[in-house]
VOBA-1610 file (N, C-alpha, C; in pm, whole numbers, padded with zeros to 5 digits, always signed):
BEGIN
Unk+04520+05874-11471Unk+04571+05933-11347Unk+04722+05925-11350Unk+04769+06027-11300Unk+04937+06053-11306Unk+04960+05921-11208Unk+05100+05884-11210Unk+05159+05827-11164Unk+05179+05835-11047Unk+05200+05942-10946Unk+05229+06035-10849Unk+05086+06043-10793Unk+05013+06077-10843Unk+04878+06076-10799Unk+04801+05918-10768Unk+04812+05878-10818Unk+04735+05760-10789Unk+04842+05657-10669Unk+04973+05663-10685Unk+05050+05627-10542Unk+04993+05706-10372Unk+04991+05829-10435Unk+04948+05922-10301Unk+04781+05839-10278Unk+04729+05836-10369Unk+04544+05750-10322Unk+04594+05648-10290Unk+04650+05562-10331Unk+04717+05409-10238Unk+04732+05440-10122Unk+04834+05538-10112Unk+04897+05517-09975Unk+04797+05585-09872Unk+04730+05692-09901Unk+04557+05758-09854Unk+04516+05615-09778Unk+04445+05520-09879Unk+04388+05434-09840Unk+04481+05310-09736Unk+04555+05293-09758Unk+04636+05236-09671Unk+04634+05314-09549Unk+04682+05404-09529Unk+04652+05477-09384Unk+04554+05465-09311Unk+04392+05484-09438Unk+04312+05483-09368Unk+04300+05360-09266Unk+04305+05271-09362Unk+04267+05110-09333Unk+04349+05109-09196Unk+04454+05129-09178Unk+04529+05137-09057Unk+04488+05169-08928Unk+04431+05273-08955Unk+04366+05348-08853Unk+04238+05332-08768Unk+04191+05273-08894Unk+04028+05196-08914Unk+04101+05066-08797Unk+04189+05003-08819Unk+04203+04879-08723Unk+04252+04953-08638Unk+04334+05063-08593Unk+04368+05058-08444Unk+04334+05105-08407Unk+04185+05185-08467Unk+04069+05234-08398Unk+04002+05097-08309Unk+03987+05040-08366Unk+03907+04888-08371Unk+03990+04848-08272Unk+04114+04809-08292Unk+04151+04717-08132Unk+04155+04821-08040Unk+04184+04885-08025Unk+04180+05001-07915Unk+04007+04994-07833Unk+03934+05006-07885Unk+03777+04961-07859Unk+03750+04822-07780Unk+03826+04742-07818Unk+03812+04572-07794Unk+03908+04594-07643Unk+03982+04655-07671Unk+04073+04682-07560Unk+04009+04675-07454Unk+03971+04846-07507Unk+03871+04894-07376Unk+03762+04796-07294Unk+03672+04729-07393Unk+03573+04657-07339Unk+03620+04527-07238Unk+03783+04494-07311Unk+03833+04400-07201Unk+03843+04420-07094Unk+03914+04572-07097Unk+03936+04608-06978Unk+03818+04660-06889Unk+03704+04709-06934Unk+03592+04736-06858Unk+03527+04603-06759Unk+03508+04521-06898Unk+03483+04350-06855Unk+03590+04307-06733Unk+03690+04286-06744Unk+03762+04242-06625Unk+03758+04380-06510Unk+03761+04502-06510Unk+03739+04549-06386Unk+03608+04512-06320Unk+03484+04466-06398Unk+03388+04422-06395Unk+03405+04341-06296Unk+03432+04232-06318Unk+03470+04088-06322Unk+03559+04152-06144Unk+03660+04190-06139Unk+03766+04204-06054Unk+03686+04273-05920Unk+03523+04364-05959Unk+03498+04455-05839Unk+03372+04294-05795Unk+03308+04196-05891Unk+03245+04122-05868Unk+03281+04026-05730Unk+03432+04002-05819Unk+03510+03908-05694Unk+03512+04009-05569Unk+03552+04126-05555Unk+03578+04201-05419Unk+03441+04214-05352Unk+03366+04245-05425Unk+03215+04238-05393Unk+03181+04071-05285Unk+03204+03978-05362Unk+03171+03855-05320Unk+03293+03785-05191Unk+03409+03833-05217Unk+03462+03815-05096Unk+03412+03897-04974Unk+03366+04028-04952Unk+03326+04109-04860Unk+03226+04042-04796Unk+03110+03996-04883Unk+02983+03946-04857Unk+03089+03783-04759Unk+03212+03729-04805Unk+03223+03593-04767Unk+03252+03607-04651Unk+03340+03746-04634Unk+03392+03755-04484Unk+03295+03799-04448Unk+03196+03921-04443Unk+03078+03928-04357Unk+03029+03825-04314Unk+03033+03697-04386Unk+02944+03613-04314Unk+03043+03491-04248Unk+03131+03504-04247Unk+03220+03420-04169Unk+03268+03469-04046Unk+03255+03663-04085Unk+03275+03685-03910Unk+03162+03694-03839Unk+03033+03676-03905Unk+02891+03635-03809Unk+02888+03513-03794Unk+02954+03386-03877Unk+02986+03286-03829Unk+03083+03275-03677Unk+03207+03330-03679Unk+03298+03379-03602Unk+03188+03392-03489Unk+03158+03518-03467Unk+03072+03580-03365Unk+02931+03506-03315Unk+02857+03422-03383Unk+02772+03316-03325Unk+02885+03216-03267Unk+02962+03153-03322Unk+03019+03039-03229Unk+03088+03111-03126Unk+03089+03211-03139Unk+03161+03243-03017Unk+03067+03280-02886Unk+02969+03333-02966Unk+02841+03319-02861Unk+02815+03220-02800Unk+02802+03117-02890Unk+02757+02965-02823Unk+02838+02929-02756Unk+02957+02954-02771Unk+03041+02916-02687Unk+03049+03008-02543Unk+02995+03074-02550Unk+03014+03148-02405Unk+02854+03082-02340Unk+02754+03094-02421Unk+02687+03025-02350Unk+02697+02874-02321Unk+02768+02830-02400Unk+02776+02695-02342Unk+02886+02664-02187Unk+02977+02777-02199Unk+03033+02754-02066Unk+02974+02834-01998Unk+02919+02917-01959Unk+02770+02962-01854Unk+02651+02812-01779Unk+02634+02727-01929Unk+02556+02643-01890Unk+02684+02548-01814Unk+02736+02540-01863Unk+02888+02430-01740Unk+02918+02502-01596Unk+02928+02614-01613Unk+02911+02667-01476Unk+02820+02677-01380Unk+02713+02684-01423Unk+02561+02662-01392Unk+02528+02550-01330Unk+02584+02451-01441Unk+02589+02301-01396Unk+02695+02281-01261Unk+02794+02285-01270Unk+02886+02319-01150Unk+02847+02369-01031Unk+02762+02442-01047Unk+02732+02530-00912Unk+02570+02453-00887Unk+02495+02388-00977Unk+02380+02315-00888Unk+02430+02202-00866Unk+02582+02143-00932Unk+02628+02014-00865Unk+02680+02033-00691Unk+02793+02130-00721Unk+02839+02156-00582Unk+02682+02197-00492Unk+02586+02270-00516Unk+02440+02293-00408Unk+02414+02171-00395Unk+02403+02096-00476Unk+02318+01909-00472Unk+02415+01813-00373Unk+02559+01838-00389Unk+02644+01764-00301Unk+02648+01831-00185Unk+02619+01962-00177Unk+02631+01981-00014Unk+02462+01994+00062Unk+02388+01980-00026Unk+02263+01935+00027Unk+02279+01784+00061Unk+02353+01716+00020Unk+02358+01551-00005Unk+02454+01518+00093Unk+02544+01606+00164Unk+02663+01608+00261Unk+02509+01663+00398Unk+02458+01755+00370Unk+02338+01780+00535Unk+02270+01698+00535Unk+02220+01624+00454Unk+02079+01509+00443Unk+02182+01388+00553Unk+02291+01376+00489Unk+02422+01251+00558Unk+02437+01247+00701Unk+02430+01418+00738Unk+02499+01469+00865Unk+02341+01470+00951Unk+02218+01495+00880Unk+02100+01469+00962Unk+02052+01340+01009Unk+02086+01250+00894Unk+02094+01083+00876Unk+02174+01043+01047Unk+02298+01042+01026Unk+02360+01025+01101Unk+02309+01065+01261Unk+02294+01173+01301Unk+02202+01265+01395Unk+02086+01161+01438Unk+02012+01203+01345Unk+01871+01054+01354Unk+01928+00952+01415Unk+02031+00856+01359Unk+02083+00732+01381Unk+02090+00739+01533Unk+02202+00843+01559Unk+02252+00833+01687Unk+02094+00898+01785Unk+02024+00908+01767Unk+01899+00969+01802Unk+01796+00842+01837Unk+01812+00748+01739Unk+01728+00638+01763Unk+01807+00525+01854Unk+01953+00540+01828Unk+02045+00431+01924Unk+01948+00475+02046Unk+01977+00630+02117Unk+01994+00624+02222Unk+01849+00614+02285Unk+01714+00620+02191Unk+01612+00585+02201Unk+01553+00460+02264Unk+01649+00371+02188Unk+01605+00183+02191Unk+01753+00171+02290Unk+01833+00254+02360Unk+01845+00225+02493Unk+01784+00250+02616Unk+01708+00363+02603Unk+01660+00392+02692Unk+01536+00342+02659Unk+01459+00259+02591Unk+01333+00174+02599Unk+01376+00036+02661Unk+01512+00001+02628Unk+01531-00123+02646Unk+01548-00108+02795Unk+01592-00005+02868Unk+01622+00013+03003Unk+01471+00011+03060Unk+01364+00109+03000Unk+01241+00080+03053Unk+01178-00036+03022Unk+01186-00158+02974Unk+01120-00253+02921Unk+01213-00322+03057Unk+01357-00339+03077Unk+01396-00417+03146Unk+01303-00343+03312Unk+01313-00237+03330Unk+01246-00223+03477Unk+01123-00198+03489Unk+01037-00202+03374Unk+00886-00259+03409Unk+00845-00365+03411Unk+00990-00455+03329Unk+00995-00660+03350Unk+00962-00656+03505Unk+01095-00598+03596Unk+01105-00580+03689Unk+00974-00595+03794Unk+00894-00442+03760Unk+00811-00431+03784Unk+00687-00506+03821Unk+00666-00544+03682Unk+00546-00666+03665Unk+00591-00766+03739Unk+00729-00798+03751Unk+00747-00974+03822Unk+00720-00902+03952Unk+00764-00808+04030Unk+00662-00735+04192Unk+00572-00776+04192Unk+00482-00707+04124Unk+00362-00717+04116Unk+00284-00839+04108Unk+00325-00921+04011Unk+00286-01014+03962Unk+00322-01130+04143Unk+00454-01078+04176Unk+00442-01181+04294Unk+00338-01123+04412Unk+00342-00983+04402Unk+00213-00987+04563Unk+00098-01022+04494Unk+00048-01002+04359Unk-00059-01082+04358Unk-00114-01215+04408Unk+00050-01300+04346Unk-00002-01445+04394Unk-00014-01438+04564Unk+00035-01360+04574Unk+00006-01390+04781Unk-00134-01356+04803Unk-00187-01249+04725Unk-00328-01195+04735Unk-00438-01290+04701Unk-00392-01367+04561Unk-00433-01448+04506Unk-00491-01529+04624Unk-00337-01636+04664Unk-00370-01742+04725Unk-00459-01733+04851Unk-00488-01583+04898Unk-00571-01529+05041Unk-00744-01559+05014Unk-00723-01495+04879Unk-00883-01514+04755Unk-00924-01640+04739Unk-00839-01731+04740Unk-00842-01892+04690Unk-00956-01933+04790Unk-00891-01905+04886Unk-00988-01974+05025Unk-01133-01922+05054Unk-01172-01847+04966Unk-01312-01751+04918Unk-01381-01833+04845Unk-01532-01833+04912Unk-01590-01906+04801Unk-01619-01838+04699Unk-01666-01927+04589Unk-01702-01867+04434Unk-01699-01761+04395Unk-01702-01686+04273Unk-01774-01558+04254Unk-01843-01553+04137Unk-01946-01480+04166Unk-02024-01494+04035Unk-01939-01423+03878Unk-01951-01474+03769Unk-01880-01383+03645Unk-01961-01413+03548Unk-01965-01280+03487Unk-02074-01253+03358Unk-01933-01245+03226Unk-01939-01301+03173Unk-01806-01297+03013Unk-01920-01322+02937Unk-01911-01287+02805Unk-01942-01294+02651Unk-02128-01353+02658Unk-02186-01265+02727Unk-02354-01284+02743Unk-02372-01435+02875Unk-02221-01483+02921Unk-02272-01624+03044Unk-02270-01569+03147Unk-02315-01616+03245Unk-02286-01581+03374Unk-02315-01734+03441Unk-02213-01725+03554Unk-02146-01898+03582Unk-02075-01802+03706Unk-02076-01899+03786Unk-01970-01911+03924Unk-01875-02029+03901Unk-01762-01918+03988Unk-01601-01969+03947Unk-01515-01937+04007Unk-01406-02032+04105Unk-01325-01997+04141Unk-01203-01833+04129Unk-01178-01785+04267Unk-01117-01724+04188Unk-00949-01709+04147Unk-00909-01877+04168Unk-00773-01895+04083Unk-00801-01958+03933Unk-00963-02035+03889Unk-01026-02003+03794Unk-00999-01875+03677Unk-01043-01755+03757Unk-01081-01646+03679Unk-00932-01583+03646Unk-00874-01639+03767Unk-00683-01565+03759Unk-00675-01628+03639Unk-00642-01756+03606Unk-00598-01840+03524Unk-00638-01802+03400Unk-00791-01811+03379Unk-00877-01717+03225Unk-00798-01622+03224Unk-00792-01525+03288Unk-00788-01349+03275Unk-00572-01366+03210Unk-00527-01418+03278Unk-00403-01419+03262Unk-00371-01496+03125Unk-00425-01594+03060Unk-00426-01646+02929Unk-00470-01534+02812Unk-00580-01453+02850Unk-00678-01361+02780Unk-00580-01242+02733Unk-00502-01232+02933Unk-00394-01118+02852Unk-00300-01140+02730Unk-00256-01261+02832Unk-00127-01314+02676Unk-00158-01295+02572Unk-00296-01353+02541Unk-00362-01355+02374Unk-00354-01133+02348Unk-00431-01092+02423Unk-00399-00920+02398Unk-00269-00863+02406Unk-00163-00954+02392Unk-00043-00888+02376Unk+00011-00943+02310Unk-00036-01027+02145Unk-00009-01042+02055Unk+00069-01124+02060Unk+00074-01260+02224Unk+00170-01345+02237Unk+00113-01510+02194Unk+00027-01481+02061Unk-00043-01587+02043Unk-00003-01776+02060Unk+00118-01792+02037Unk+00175-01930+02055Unk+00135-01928+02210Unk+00198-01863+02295Unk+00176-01872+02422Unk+00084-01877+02484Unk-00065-01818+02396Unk-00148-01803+02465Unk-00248-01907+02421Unk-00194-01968+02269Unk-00265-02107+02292Unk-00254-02193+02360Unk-00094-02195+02392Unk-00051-02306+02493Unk-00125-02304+02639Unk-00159-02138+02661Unk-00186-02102+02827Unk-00367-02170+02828Unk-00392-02141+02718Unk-00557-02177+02749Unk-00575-02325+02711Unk-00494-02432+02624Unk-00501-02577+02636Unk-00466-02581+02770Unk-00337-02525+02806Unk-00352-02618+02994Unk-00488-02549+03092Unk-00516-02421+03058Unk-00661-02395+03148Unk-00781-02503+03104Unk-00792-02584+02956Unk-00906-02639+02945Unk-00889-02769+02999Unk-00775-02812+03005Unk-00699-02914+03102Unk-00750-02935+03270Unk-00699-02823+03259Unk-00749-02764+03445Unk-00846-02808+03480Unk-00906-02746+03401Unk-01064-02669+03437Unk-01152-02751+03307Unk-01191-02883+03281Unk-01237-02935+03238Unk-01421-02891+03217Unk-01473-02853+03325Unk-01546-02769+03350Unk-01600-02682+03363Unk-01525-02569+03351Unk-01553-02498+03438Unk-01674-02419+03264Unk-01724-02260+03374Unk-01776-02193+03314Unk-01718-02107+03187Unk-01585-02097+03172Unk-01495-02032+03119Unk-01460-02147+02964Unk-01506-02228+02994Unk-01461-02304+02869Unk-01486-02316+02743Unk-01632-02274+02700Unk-01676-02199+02561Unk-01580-02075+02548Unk-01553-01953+02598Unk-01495-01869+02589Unk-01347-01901+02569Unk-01288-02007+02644Unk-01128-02061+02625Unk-01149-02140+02506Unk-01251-02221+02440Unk-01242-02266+02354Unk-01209-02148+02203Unk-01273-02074+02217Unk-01309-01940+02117Unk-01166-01920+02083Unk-01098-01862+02206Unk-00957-01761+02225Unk-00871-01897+02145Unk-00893-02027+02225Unk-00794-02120+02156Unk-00785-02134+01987Unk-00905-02160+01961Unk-00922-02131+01816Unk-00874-02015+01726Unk-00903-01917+01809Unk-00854-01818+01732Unk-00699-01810+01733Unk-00653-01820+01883Unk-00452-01775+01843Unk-00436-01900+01722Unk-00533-02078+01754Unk-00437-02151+01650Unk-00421-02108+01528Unk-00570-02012+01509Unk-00549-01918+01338Unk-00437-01855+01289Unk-00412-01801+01415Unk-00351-01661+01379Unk-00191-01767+01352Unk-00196-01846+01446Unk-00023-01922+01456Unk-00025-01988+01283Unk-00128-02009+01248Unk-00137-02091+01072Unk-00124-02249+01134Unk-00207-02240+01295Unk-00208-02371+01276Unk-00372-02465+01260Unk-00410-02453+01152Unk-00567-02445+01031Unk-00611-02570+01116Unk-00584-02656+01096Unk-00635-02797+01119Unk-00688-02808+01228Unk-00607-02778+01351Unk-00670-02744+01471Unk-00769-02609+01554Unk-00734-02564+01437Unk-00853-02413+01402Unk-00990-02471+01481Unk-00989-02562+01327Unk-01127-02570+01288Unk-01196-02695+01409Unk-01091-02774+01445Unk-01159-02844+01569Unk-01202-02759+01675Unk-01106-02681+01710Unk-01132-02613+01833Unk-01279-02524+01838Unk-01288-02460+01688Unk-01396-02377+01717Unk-01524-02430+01654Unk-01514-02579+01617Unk-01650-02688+01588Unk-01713-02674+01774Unk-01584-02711+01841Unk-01581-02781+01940Unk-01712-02642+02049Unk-01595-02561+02036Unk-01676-02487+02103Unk-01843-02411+02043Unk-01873-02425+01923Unk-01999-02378+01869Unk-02112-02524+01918Unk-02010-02639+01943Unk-02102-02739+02009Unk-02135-02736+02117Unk-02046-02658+02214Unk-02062-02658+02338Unk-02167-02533+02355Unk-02106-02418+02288Unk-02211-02336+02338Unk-02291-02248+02200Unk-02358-02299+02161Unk-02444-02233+01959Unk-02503-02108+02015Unk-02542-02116+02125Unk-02620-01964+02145Unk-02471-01847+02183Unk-02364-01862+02213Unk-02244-01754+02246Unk-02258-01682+02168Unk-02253-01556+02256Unk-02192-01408+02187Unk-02111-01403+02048Unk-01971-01514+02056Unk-01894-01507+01986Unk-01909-01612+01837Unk-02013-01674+01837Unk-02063-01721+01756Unk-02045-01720+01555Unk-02109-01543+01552Unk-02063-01531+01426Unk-01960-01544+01398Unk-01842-01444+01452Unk-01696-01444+01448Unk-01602-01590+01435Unk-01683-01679+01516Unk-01615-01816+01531Unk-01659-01861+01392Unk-01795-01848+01304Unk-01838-01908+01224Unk-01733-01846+01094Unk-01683-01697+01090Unk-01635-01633+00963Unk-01447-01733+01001Unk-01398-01739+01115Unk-01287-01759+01099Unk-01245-01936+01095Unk-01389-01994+01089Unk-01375-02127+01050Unk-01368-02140+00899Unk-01442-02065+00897Unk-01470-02059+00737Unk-01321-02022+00692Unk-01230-01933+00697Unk-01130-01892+00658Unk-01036-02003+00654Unk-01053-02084+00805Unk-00936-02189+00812Unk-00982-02309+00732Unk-01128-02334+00663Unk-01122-02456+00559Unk-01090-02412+00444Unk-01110-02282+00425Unk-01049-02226+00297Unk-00877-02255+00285Unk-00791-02258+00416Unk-00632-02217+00411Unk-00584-02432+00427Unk-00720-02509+00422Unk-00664-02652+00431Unk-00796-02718+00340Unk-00774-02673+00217Unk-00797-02649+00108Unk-00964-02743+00109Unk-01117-02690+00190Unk-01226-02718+00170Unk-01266-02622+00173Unk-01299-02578+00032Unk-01390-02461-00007Unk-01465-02497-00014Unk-01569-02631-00007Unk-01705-02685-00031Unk-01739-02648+00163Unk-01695-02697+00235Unk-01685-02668+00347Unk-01695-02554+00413Unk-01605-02438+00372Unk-01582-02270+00387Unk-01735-02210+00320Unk-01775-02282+00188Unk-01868-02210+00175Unk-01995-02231+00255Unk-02020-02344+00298Unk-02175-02410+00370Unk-02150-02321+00480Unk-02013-02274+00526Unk-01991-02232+00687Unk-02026-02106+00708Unk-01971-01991+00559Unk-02014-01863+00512Unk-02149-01870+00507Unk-02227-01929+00482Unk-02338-01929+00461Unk-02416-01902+00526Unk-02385-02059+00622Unk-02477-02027+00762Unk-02446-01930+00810Unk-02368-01841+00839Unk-02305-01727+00905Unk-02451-01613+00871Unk-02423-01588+00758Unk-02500-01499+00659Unk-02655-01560+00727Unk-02638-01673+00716Unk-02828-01732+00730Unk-02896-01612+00862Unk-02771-01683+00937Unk-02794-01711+01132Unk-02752-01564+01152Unk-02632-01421+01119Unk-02649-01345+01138Unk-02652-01275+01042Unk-02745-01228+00992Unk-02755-01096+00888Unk-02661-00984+00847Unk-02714-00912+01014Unk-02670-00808+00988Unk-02576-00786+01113Unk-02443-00894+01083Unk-02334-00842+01131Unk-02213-00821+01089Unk-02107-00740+01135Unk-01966-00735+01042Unk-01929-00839+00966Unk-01970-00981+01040Unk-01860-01096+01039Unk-01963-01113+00902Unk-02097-01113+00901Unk-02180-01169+00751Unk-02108-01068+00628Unk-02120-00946+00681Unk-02034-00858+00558Unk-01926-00945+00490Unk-01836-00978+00610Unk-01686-00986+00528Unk-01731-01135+00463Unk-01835-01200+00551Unk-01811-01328+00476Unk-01877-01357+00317Unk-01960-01219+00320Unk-02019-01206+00174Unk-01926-01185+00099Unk-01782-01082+00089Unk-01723-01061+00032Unk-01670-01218+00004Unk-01581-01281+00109Unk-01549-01390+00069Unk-01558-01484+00010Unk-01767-01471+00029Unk-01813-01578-00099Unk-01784-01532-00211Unk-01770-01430-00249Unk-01786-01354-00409Unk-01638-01441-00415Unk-01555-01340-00367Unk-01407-01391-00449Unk-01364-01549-00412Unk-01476-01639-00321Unk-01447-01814-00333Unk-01481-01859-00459Unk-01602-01774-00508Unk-01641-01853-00649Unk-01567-01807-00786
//
């Protein structure tokens, strides 16, 4: 091969080879650059998606937040209804108050002039009374007896009897020891024995309970008041601590009346003595 000729195929091939590579990076190029626009629309892609969801973040708290000051206002407005319901309940309170003052003055005004009253009364009786005194006897039927009896006797009973019905029990034990005093005798004295027994119950004074109403079931075992005397003896050895006693007393009650209130309650009593 000439000299000339075979330089020109060198340099042929050299060109080619040249071309061959900046064919080649030109290609690599490209794919970089495809790859990173890739890459570059990925990121824009993924920020869009970040803010979409940060302004639905945005827009829920902001929701909540409006409902949460709705619920504060809400609250506000059943506080202020609750305080001024709580300000009329005060102002009715008050009303009432002054409603009942002027109540328990004007009872206390009628209590003072039917005091009044009763002491009138109570004095023309005794004049009536003492006209009656000079009367002989009168016959009186109380609790199945019937007995003749004076009638400053029957004043004396009847006026103790009330005391005891007006729940003035101290007083009215005291009123019927001085009638059995009195009246040592008289027909009225099983029955004053009964009443005595019973206010000493009611006063919690036990010990003398139970004498008083031995006393009188001795004097009179057939009385009306019998059962009743038997259940509230029983109660007062129970309250001065003979439950061997309370029970023999329940008992007989139950024996002697069957079928009366006083056996009821005293059945119960046996249950819960034992």
């Amino acid at each position: 091969m000439k000299p000339g000729l075979k330089w020109a195929v060198v340099c042929a091939a050299l060109v080619s080879t040249s071309m061959h590579a900046a064919i080649f990076e030109d290609e690599e190029a490209r794919r970089a650059i495809l790859d990173l626009r890739q890459r570059v629309e990925s990121l824009k892609q993924a920020q869009q998606t970040g803010d979409q969801n940060l302004q639905k973040s945005i827009e829920q708290a902001a929701q909540a937040q409006r409902a949460a000051e709705q619920e504060v206002t809400q609250y506000k407005q059943s506080l202020l209804q609750l305080q001024s319901q709580i300000d009329g309940l005060k102002q009715d309170l008050s009303a009432l108050r002054g409603e009942r003052e002027e109540l328990l003055r004007e009872i206390s005004l009628l209590q003072r002039s039917q005091k009044e009253t009763l002491a009138t009364v109570e004095d023309r009786l005794k004049n009536v009374d003492q006209r009656f005194d000079k009367f002989e006897p009168t016959t009186v039927q109380i609790d199945g007896l019937e007995f003749e009896a004076e009638q400053s006797e029957k004043k004396d009973f009847d006026a103790s009897l009330g005391i005891f019905r007006k729940g003035e029990f101290a007083a009215a034990a005291t009123s019927f020891s001085n009638f059995l005093r009195k009246y040592p005798n008289s027909g009225f004295r099983p029955s004053a024995l009964y009443w005595l027994g019973s206010a000493k119950y009611i006063n919690r004074d036990y010990a003398d309970t139970v004498n008083q109403l031995k006393a009188f079931m001795a004097l009179s075992p057939n009385h009306q008041r019998v059962a009743e005397a038997l259940l509230t003896l029983g109660n007062a050895q129970v309250e001065i601590k003979q439950p061997k006693d309370a029970k023999k007393t329940w008992e007989e009650l139950i024996k002697q009346f069957p079928n009366t209130e006083a056996a009821s309650a005293a059945k119960e009593r046996l249950a819960k003595l034992k």
